[in-house]
C-alpha positions as CSV (number, residue, x, y, z in Angstrom):
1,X,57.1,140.0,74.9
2,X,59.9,138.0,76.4
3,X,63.6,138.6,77.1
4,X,65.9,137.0,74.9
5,X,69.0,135.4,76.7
6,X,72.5,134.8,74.4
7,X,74.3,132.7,75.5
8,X,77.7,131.6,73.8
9,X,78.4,128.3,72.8
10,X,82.3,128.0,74.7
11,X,80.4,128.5,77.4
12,X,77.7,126.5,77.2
13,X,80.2,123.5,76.1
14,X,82.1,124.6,79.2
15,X,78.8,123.9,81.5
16,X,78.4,120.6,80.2
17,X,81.7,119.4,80.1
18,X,81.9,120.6,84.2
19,X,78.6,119.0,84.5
20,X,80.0,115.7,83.1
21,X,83.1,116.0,84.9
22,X,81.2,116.3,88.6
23,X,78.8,113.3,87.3
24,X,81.7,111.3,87.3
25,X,83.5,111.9,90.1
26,X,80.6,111.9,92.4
27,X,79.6,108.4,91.1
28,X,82.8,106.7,91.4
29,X,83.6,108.4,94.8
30,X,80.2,106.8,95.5
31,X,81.1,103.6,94.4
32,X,84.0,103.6,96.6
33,X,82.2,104.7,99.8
34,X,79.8,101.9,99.0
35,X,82.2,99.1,98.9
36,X,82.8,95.9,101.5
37,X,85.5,97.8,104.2
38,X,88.0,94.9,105.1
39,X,88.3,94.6,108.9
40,X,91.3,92.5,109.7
41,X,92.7,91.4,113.3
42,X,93.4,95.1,115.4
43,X,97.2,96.3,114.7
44,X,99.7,96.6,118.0
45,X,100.5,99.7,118.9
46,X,104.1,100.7,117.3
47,X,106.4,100.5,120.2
48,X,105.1,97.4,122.1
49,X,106.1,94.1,122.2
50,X,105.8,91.3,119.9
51,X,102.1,89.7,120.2
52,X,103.3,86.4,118.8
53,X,105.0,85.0,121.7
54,X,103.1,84.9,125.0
55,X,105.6,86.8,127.6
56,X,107.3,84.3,129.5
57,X,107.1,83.9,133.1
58,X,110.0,84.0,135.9
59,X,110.2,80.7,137.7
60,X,110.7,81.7,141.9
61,X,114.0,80.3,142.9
62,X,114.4,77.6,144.9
């Protein structure tokens, strides 16, 4: 003789609907985790001065 579980149907459409849900969000987070990462050139520190120009040099006096 066995038990017999009951087992309401809102909540067993609630199970799969969370099921689904977590499904999908743990395959597209995993699709963005697997991505190409873009590396570009480093970023100056925010205070300092301009990288473009080289800094200019003082010519001794004559």
């Amino acid at each position: 003789m066995g038990f017999v579980l009951v087992i309401s149907f809102p909540l067993l459409l609630l199970v799969l609907i969370l099921a689904l849900a977590f499904y999908l969000l743990g395959r597209a987070q995993g699709r963005r985790e697997r991505a190409a990462q873009y590396f570009g050139p480093p970023v100056a520190p925010p205070g300092s001065v301009s990288a473009s120009s080289p800094p200019t040099q003082a010519k001794p006096s004559e």
